[in-house]
LUMBAMAR-531206 format. One line per field, with one value per residue (C-alpha): residue number from 1; x, z, y; residue in one letter. Coordinates in Angstrom, 1 decimal. Each point is the difference from the previous one (the first is absolute). Layout:
BEGIN
seq = NUM,... .
xx = X,... .
zz = Z,... .
yy = Y,... .
type = a,... .
This chain:
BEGIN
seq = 1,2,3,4,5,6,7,8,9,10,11,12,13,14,15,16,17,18,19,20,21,22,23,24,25,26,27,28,29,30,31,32,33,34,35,36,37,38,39,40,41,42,43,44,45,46,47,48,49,50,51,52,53,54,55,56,57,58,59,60,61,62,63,64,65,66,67,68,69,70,71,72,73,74,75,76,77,78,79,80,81,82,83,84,85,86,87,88,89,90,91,92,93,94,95,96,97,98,99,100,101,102,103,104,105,106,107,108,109,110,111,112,113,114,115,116,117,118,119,120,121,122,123,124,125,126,127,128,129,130,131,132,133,134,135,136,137,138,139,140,141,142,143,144,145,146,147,148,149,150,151,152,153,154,155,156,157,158,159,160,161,162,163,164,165,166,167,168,169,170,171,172,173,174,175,176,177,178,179,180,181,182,183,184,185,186,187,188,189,190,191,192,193,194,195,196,197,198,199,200,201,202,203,204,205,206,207,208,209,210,211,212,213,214,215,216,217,218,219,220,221,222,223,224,225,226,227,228,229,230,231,232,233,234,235,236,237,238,239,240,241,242,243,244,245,246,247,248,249,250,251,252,253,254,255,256,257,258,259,260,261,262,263,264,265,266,267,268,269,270,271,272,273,274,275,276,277,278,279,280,281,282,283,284,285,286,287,288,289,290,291,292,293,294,295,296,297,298,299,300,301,302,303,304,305,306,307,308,309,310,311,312,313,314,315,316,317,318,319,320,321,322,323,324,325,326,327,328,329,330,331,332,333,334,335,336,337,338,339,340,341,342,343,344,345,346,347,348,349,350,351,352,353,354,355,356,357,358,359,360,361,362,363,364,365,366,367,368,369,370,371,372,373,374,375,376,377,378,379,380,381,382,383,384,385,386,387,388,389,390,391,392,393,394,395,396,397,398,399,400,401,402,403,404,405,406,407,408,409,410,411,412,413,414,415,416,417,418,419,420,421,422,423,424,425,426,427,428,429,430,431,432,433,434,435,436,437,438,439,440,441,442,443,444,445,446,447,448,449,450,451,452,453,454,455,456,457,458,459,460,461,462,463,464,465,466,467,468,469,470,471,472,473,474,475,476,477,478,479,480,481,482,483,484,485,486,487,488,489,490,491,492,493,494,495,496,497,498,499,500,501,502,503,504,505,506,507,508,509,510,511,512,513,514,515,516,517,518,519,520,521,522,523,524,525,526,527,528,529,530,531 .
xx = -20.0,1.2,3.6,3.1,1.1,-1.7,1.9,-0.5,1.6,2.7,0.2,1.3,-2.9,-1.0,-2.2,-0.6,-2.7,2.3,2.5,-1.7,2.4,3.1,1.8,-0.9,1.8,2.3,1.4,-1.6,-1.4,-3.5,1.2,1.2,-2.9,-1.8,2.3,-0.3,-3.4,0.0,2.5,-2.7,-2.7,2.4,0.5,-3.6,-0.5,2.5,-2.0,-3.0,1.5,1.8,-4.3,-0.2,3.5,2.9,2.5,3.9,2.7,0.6,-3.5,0.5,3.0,-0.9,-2.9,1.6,3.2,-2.9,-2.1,3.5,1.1,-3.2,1.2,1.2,3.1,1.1,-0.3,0.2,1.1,-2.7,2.0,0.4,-3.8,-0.8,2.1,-1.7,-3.4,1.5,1.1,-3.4,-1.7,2.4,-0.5,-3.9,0.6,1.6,-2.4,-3.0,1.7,-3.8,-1.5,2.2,-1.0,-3.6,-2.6,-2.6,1.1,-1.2,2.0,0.1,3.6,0.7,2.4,-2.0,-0.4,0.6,-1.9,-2.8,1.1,1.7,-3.6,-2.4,-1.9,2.6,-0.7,0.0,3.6,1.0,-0.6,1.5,3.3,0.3,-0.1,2.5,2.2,0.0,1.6,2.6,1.0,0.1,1.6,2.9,0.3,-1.1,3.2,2.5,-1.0,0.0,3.5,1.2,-1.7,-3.1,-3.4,-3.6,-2.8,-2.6,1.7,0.1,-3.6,-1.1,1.6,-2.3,-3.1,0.5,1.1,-3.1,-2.1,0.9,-1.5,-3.3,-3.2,-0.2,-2.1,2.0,-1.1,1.2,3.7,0.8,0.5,2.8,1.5,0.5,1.1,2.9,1.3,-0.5,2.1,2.3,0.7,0.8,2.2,2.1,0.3,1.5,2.1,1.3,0.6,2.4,1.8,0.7,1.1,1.5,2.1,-0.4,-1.7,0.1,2.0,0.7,2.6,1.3,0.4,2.4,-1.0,3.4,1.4,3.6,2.4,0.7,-2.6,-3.6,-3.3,-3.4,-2.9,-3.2,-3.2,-1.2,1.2,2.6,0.9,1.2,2.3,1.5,0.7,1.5,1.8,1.9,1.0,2.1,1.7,3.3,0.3,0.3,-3.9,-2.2,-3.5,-2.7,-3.6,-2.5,-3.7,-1.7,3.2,1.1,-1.7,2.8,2.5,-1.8,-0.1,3.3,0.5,0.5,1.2,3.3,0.9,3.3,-0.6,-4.2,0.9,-3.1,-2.7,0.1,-2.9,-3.1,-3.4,-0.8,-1.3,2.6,2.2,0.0,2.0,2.1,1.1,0.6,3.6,0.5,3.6,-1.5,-2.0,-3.8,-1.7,-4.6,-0.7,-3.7,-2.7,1.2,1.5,-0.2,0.1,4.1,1.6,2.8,2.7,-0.4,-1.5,3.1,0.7,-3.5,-0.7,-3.4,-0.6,-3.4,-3.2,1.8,0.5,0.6,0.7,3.8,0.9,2.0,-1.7,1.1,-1.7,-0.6,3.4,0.8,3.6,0.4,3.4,-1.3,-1.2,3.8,2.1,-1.7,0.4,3.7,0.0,-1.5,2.8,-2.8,0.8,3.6,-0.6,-1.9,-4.0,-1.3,-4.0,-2.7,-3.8,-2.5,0.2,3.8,0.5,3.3,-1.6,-3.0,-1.5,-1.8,-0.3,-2.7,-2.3,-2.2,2.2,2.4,-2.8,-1.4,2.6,0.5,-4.1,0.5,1.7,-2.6,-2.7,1.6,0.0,-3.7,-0.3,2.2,-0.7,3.3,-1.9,-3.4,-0.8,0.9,0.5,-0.5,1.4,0.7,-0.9,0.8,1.9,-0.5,0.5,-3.4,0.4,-1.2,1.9,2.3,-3.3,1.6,3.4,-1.8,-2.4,3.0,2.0,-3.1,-1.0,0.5,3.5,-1.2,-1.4,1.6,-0.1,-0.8,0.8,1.0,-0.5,1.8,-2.6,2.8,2.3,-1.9,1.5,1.8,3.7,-1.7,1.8,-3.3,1.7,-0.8,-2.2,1.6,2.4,-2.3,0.6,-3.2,-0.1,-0.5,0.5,-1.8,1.3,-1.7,-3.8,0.6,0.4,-3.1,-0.6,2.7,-2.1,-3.1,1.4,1.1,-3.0,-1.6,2.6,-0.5,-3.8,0.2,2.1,-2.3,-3.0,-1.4,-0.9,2.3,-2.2,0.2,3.8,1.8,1.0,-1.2,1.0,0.0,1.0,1.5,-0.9,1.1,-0.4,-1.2,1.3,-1.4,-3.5,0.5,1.8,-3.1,-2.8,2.6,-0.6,-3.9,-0.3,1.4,-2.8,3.0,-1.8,0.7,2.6,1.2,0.9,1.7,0.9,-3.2,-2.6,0.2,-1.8,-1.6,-1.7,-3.3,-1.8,-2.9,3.1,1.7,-3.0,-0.4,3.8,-0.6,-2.7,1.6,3.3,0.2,2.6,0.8,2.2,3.5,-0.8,2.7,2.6,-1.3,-3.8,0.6,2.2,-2.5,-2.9,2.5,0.9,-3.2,1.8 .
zz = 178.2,1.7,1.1,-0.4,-3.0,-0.7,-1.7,-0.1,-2.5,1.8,2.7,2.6,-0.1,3.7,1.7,-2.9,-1.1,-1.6,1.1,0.5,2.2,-0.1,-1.7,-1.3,1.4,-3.0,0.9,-2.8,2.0,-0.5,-3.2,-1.7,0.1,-1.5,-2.2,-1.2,-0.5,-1.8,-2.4,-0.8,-0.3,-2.6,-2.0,0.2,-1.5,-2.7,-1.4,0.3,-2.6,-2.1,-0.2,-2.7,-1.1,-1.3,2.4,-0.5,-0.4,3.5,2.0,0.3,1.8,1.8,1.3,1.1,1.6,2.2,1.4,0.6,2.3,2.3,0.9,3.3,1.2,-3.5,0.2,3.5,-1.6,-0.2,-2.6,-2.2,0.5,-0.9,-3.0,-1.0,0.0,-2.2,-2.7,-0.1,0.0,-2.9,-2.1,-0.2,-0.6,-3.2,-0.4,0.5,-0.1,-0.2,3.5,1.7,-1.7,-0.2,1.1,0.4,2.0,0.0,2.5,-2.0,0.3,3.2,2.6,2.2,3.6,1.2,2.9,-1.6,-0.1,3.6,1.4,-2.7,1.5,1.5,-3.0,-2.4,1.9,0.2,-3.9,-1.6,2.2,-1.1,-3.1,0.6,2.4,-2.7,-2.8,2.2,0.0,-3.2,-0.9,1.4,-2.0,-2.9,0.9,-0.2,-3.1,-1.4,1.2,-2.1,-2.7,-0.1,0.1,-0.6,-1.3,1.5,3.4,-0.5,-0.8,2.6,2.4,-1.9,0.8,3.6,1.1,-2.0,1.8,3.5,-1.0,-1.0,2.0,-0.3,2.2,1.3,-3.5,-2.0,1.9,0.5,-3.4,0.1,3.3,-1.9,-3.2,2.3,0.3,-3.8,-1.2,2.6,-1.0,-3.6,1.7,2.0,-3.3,-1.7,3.2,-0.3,-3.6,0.9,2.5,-1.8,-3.7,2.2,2.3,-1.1,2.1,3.6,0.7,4.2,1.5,3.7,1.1,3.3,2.7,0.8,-0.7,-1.2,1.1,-1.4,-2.1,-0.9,-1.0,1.1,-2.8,0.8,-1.3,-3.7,-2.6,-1.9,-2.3,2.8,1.0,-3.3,-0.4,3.5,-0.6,-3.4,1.5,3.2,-2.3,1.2,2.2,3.1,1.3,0.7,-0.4,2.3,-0.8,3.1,0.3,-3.3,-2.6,1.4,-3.0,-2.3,0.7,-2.2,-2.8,-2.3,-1.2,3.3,1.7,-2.3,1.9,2.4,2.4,1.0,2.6,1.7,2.6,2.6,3.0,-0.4,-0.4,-0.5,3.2,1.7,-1.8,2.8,1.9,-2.7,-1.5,3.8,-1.1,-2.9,-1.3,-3.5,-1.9,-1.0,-3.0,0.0,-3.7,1.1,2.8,3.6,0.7,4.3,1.6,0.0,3.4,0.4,0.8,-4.2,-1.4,-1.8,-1.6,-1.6,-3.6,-2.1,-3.5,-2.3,1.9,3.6,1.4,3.9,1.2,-0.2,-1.0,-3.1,-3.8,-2.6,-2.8,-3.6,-1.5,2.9,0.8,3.0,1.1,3.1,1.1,-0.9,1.5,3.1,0.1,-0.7,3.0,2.3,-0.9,1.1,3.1,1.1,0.2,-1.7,1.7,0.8,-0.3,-0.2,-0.5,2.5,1.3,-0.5,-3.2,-1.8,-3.9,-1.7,-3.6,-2.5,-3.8,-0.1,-2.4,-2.6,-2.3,2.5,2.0,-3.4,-1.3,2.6,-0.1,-1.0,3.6,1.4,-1.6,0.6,3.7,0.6,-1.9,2.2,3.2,0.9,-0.5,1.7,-0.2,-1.2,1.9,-0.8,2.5,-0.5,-0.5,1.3,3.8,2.2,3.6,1.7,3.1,-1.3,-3.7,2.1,-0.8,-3.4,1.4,2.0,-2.7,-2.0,2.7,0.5,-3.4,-0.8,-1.0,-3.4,-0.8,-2.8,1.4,-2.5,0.7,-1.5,1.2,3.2,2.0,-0.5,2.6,2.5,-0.9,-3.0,1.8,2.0,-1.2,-1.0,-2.0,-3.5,-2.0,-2.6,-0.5,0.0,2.6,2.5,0.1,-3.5,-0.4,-3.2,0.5,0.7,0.5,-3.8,-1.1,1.2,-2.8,-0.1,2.5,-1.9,-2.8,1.9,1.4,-3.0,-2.0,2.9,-0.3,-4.0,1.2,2.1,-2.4,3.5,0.8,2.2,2.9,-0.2,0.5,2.9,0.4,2.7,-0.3,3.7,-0.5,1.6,-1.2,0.7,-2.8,-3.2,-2.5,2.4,-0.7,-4.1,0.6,2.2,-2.3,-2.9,2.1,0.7,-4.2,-0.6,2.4,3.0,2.8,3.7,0.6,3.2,0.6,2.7,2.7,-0.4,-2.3,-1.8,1.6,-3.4,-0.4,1.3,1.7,-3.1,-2.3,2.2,0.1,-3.8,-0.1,2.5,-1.7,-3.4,0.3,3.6,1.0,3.8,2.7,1.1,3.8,1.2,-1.9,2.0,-0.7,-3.6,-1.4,1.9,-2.1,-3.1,0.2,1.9,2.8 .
yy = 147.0,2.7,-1.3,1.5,-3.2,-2.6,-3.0,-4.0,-1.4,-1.9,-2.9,1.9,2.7,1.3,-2.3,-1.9,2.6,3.0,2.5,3.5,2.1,1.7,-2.5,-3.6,-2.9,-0.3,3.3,2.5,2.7,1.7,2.4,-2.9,-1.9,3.1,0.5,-3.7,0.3,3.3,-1.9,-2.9,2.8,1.7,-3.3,-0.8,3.5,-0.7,-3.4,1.4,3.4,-2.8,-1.9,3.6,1.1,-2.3,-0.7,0.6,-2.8,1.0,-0.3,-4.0,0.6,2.5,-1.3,-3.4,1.9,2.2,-3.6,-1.3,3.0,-0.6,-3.8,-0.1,0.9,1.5,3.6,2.2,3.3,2.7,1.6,-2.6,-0.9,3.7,0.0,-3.8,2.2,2.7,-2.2,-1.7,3.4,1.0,-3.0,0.8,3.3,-0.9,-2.4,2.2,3.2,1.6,-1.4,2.1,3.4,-1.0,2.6,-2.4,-2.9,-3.2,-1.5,-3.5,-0.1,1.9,-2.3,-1.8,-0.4,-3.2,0.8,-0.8,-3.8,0.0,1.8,-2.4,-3.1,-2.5,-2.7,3.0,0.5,-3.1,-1.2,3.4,-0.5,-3.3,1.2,3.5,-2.4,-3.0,2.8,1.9,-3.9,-0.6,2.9,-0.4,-2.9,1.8,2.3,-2.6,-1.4,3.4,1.2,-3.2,1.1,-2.5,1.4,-1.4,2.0,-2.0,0.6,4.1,0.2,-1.7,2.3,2.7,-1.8,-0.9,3.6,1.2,-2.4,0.3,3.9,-1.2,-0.8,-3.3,-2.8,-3.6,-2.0,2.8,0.0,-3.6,-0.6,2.4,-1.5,-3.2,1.8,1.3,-3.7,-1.1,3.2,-0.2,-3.5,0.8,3.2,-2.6,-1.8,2.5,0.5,-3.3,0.8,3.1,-1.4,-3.5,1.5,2.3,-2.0,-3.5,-3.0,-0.3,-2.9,-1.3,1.6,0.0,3.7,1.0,1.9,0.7,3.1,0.8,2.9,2.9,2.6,-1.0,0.6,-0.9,-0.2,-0.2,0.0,-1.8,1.6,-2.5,3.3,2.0,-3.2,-1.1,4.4,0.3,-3.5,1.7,2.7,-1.8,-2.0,-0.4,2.7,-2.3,0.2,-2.8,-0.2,-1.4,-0.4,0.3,-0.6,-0.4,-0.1,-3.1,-1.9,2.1,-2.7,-2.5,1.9,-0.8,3.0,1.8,-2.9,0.3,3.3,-1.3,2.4,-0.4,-2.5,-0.5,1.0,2.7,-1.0,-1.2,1.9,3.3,1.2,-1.0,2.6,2.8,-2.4,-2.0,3.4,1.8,1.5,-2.6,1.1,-0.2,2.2,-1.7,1.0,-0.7,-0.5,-0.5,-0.4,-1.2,3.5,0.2,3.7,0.0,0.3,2.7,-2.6,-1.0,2.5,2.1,-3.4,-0.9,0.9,-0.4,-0.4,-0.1,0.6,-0.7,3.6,0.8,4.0,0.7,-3.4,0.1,-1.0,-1.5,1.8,-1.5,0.4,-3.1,1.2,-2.1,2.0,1.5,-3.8,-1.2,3.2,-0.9,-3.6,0.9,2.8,-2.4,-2.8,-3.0,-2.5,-0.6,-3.4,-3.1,0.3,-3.5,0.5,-2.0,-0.2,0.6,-4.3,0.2,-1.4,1.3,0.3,-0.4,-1.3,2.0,-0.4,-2.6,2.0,-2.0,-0.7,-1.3,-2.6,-1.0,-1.3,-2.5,-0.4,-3.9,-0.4,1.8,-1.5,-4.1,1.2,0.9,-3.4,-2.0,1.8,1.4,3.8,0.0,3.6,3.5,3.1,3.9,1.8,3.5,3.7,3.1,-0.2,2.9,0.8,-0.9,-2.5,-3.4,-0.6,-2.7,-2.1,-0.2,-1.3,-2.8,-1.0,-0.2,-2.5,-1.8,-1.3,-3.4,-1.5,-1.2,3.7,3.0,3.4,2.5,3.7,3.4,3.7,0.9,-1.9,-3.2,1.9,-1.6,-3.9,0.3,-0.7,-2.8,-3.4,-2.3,-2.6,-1.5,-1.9,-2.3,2.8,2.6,2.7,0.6,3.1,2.0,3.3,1.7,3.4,3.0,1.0,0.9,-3.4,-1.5,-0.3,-3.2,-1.7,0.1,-1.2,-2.7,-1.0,0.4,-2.5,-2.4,-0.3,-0.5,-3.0,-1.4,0.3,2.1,3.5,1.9,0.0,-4.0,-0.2,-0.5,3.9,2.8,3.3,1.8,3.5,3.1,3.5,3.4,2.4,0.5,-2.2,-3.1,1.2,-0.3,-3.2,-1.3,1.3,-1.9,-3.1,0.6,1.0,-3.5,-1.8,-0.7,-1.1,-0.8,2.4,1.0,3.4,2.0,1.0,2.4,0.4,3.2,2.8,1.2,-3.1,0.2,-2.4,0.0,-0.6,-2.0,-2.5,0.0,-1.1,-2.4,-1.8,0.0,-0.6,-1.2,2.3,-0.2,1.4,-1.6,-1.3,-2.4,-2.0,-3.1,0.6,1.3,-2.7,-2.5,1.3,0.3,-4.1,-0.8,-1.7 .
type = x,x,x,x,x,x,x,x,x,x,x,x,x,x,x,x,x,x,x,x,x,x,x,x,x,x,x,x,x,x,x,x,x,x,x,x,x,x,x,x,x,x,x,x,x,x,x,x,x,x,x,x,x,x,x,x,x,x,x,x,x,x,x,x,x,x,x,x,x,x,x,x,x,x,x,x,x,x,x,x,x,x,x,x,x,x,x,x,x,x,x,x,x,x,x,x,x,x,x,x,x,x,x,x,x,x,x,x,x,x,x,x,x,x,x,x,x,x,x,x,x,x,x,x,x,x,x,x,x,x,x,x,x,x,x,x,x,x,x,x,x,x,x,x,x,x,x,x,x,x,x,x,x,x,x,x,x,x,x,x,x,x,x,x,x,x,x,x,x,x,x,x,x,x,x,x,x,x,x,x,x,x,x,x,x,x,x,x,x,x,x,x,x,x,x,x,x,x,x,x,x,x,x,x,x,x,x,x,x,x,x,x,x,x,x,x,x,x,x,x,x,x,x,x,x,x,x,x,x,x,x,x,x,x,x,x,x,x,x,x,x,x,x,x,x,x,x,x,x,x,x,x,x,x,x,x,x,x,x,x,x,x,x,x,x,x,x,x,x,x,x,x,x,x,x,x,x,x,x,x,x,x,x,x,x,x,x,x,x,x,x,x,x,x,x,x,x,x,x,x,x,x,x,x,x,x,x,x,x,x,x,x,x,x,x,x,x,x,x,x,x,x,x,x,x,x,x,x,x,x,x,x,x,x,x,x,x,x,x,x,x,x,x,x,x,x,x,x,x,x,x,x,x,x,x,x,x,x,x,x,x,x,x,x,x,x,x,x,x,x,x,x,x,x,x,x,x,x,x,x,x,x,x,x,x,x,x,x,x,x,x,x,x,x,x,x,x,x,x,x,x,x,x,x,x,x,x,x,x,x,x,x,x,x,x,x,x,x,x,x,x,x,x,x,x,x,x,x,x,x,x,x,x,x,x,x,x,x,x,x,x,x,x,x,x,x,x,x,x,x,x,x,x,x,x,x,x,x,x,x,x,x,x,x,x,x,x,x,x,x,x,x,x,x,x,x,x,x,x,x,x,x,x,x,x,x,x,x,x,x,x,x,x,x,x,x,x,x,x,x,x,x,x,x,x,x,x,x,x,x,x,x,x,x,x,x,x,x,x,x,x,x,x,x,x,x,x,x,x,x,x .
């Protein structure tokens, strides 16, 4: 290809066939995009050194922290790209310190040139992005676990094998096997995910979050990473700050152990691409502890700080000793709004729920269950995913508003913005719309369905449940090759197919797990009750 960039991996991608000029639509320009993909070249140069010579105690790491920092809307900072590549070319250099004072080359573990996969046949393309795409996911997953000290070996070998296979001349049958190995590992990986944030933190339990915000100094968290909180939380103790969670930390208010904190008092705005204007001269300083960074407008910018693998040029970082002082001295300069703000969501509702995770809805699973029996619950709802800022995700509002009375919405990931402050009502008690928590906890949901088929003596594709999707980014294509590993079928996905499926691939999805594209709430929820 001879383009300027060439990059795909997100929703939003130019013309829904790849970004390939100056700059891609998510606001990385051209030497980014290089540098990203001389970063996965490096890693895949790494596994392929560690198939001959031990690796360290800090490869693992290493290698999951790199496929994290291509997700995207993480990293925008040549520099810190640049130093990402140094640090993998180091580590194989103590690894192998011989390949790289070799006379005779044999190239085995040179980095690699992932032009050879954007230029390969499209299904070659299409299959070995799945799989690349599918493990930046995951490892961001991976990350969190690890950060609270929870790792899986099973997980970090895997990430060995598909960065050595995307490499490797391989036909379709050889690489679909892989594709759907993504989704089994990555369902053990949000396991484990689970695991760290639940010992961690304790149970999700329901809780009814503001949208209000109070006056005086405050911070704005956003991102995933419940570390980064509970840190930032210990260190404005008492000191007259309040903390707001925004985008994807909402979930954080569930969890017991950082729901004790006084002073996080609830949610600041809705989803993350809507940040460039929620944040336009914010009086409050906003720390990213992950993915859904935006390019950040000059009327914010000397109040944004990043931490872990978020970096941004000339935006302040929080580096690993996690002293969080310049976030709170300038929180404290800015002094926060004069007055109480009355907000709301995007259908003017003044709070919302979250904290429904597994343990949460299973515990009330005999209500549940009595009410598909008696009729009071006549079907189940997945509705969520990644939001973004493409015209047509207000289909997910109006499917929402238009499903029947005696339905359970379920949700999680930021997709829920769209109808998660709408006022739907109860069932026997039971709220109907559920909020699981983030796109991390899917895990929660299948779990769910799972525990509900057992009770019905049925297979989950036999219960009353639909899953219609949003995607963006990354982690949604691990999730949805989770779901398509477990034999899911009939989901709906939207509000575009993604452009590295091709239509070969596409049709092989198609026919075996009936996968389809969202059209319109009306027509879709018609062929979902057949009426």
């Amino acid at each position: 290809m001879d383009n300027k960039m060439f990059c795909f991996q997100c929703e939003q991608t130019a013309g829904c066939s790849g970004c390939t000029g100056n700059a891609g639509v998510c606001g990385k320009d051209a030497s980014t995009a290089k540098l990203q993909d001389e970063l996965t070249g490096a890693l895949i140069g790494l596994v392929k050194t560690c198939g001959s010579s031990t690796k360290t105690e800090n490869t693992d790491r290493i290698i999951i922290e790199g496929l994290f920092t291509t997700i995207t809307n993480v990293n925008f900072n040549n520099q810190t790209l640049q130093d990402m590549i140094d640090k993998v070319h180091n580590e194989k250099n103590i690894i192998s310190p011989g390949c790289s004072a070799c006379e005779a080359r044999c190239g085995n573990t040179d980095d690699y040139d992932l032009n050879e996969i954007w230029n390969a046949n499209e299904d070659i393309r299409s299959l070995k992005s799945l799989i690349l795409f599918g493990i930046r996911g995951m490892a961001a997953y991976a990350y969190h676990a690890m950060v609270l000290g929870y790792t899986d070996d099973t997980v970090n070998e895997f990430f060995y094998k598909a960065l050595s296979y995307i490499s490797f001349d391989l036909d379709e049958s050889q690489l679909l096997p892989v594709v759907m190995e993504v989704g089994e590992v990555n369902l053990k990986c949000m396991e484990l995910l689970d695991k760290a944030n639940t010992t961690s933190y304790g149970n999700p339990s329901p809780v009814k979050v503001t949208l209000n915000v109070e006056k005086g100094p405050f911070i704005v968290v956003t991102g995933h990473d419940l570390k980064d909180l509970e840190l930032l939380l210990e260190q404005t103790k008492d000191k007259g700050i309040n903390i707001y969670t925004h985008g994807e930390m909402l979930p954080a208010h569930a969890y017991p152990k950082l729901n004790k904190y006084p002073h996080l008092k609830g949610n600041f705005g809705t989803a993350w691409q809507n940040q460039q204007k929620e944040f336009d001269a914010i009086p409050g300083a906003v720390l990213f502890t992950t993915n859904c960074l935006m390019p950040v407008k000059k009327s914010y910018e000397d109040r944004v700080f990043t931490t872990e693998v978020v970096s941004y040029p000339q935006m302040v970082h929080i580096g690993e000793d996690k002293d969080f002082t310049p976030v709170i001295n300038k929180a404290l300069e800015l002094g926060g709004y004069k007055e109480d703000q009355h907000r709301t969501g995007i259908n003017g509702g003044e709070y919302v729920m979250t904290g429904f995770g597994h343990s949460a809805v299973l515990s009330v699973a005999d209500k549940v269950i009595e009410g598909v029996k008696n009729g009071s619950i006549s079907h189940f709802f997945l509705v969520g995913g990644c939001d973004g800022a493409r015209p047509g995700r207000n289909y997910y509002t109006e499917f929402v508003k238009k499903t029947p009375a005696e339905s359970i919405i379920l949700t999680l990931a930021c997709g829920k913005y769209r109808f998660n402050d709408l006022e739907l009502g109860d069932i026997d008690g039971l709220p109907r719309i559920m909020d699981m928590g983030q796109c991390n906890d899917a895990y929660s949901a299948i779990k769910v369905a799972i525990a509900l088929a057992e009770a019905f003596e049925c297979e989950v594709n036999e219960l009353p449940l639909s899953m219609v999707l949003s995607w963006y980014e990354q982690k949604a294509v691990c999730i949805l090759l989770t779901l398509l590993h477990l034999g899911i079928k009939n989901i709906l996905l939207g509000p575009t197919l993604p452009a590295f499926i091709s239509p070969n691939v596409l049709k092989i999805l198609v026919e075996n797990y009936a996968i389809a594209p969202i059209s319109t709430p009306e027509e879709d929820l018609k062929k979902i009750l057949g009426n």
